[in-house]
C-alpha positions, 0 to 999 in steps of 0.5 A, a space after each residue: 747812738 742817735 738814730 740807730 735802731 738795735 736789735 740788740 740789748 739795749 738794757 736801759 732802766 735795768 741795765 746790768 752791772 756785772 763784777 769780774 773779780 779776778 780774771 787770768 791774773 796773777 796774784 802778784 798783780 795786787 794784793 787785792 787780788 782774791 784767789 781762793 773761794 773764800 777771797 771771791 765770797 767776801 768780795 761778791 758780798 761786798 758787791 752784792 750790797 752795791 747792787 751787783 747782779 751778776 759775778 763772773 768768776 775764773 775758779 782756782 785750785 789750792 795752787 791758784 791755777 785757773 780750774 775747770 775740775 767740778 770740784 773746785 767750781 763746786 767749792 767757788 761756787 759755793 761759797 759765793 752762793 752762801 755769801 751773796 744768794 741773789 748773784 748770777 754766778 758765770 764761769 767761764 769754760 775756756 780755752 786756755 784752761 781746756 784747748 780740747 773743744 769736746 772735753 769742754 762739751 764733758 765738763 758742761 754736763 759734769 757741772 750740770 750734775 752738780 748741786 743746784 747751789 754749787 752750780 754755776 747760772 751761766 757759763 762764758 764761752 767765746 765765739 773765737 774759740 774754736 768748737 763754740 758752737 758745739 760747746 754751746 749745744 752742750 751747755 744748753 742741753 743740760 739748761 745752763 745759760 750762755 754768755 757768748 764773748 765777742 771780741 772782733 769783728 769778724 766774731 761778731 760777723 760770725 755769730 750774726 750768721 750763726 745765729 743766737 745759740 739757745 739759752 743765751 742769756 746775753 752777748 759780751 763785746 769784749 773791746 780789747 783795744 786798751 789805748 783809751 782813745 781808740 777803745 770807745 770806736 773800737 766798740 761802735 766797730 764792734 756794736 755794729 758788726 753785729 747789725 743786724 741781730 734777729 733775735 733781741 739779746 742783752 749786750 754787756 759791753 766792755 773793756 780792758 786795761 786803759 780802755 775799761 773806764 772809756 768803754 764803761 762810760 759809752 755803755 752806760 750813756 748807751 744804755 747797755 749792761 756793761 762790767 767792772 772789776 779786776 779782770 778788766 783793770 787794777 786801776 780806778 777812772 784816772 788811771 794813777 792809783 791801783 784799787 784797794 778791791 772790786 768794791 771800790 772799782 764798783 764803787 767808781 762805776 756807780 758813781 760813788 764816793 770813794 776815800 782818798 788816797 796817798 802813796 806811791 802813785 802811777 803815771 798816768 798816759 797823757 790825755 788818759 781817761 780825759 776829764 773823768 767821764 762825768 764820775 764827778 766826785 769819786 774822781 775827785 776824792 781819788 786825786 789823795 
């Protein structure tokens, strides 16, 4: 915003464009969904030639149960890697797949031991869990990197008087108020809390459902990293239609055009999204 002077990530020229391709959804969500290794291989090379360079990734087992075991991280990451080289890979070690914080400390270091190309760069960990900052000591001490979530204010609060763990490679703000009209100051709460910030850290923000068009734009005309994919939302910028795949979300995010649809369609919120958010063309090409 004018005026304001971040000691965070404000990425400009190079701002990143992560893909989250799946998330905790479940595959009846769409059938676009991708679950299985090969599923996320075939989307992140999609991506990858889009210009994405950075894939966040939830692995599943063959009963498409998020997993954390090294073995089914080893496949996922494996294949994404043999499908697209250059993407950052992140998995997340979370919560609600492992609520013990010490036994998430364990599975950082099996990681770490496995091999370079199926072994993730990054791995998400979320300030409002607790055991955080234990978590991260152990991912640092084995030199992975770290993308801390931030999902409140009192997370960011948190974290600034915590201090950036090493090896932190950036700070996801998570916005997780949906309603599209209060998304937007949901994130200038949240950008703010974590004023001011000691260390200069890259910011992916973010967010959700109804609220991940509103927030994607803000951080693109802020200059931020920022994210598209089905882990935020099934649905392209006005809302009606639910994506063919993450290709298409990320086609939506950088502007591009996207083929026209006919069908079965939602309705939309009144007011949702506004007027587009200046996507111009894809927009238009989106009404079928």
């Amino acid at each position: 915003m004018p005026g304001w002077t971040w000691g965070i990530g404000r990425t400009g020229e190079n701002d990143v464009l992560q893909c989250c391709p799946n998330g905790a959804r479940a595959g009846g969500d769409t059938p676009a969904l991708p679950a299985t290794a090969a599923d996320l291989a075939r989307d992140a090379a999609a991506v990858a030639a889009l210009g994405v360079r950075s894939f966040h990734v939830h692995p599943r087992d063959d009963q498409g149960r998020e997993s954390l075991e090294p073995a089914v991280v080893a496949e996922t990451v494996g294949a994404i890697r043999r499908a697209a080289p250059a993407l950052e890979i992140g998995v997340p070690l979370a919560r609600w797949v492992e609520p013990n914080a010490f036994r998430r400390t364990e599975i950082a270091q099996e990681w770490a031991r496995l091999p370079r190309h199926q072994r993730p760069d990054v791995i998400a960990v979320s300030v409002h869990e607790r055991g955080w900052e234990s978590v991260c000591e152990a991912v640092a001490s084995v030199g992975l990197g770290i993308e801390l979530g931030v999902w409140t204010t009192g997370d960011a609060v948190q974290l600034r008087l915590a201090g950036v763990p090493v090896n932190t490679v950036r700070i996801a703000v998570e916005v997780t108020v949906t309603d599209p009209d209060h998304a937007v100051a949901e994130a200038v709460r949240l950008l703010r809390a974590l004023q001011p910030m000691p260390v200069p850290v890259p910011v992916l923000l973010h967010g959700e459902e109804d609220g991940a068009w509103p927030v994607l734009e803000y951080a693109r005309r802020q200059g931020f990293d920022t994210r598209m994919g089905f882990e935020d939302t099934l649905y392209g910028p006005d809302g009606i239609w639910i994506a063919t795949g993450n290709e298409e979300l990320i086609r939506f995010a950088l502007g591009q055009p996207v083929a026209p649809r006919t069908g079965p369609r939602r309705s939309p919120r009144r007011g949702l999204f506004g007027g587009g958010f200046g996507f111009g063309g894809p927009r238009a090409a989106h009404r079928g």
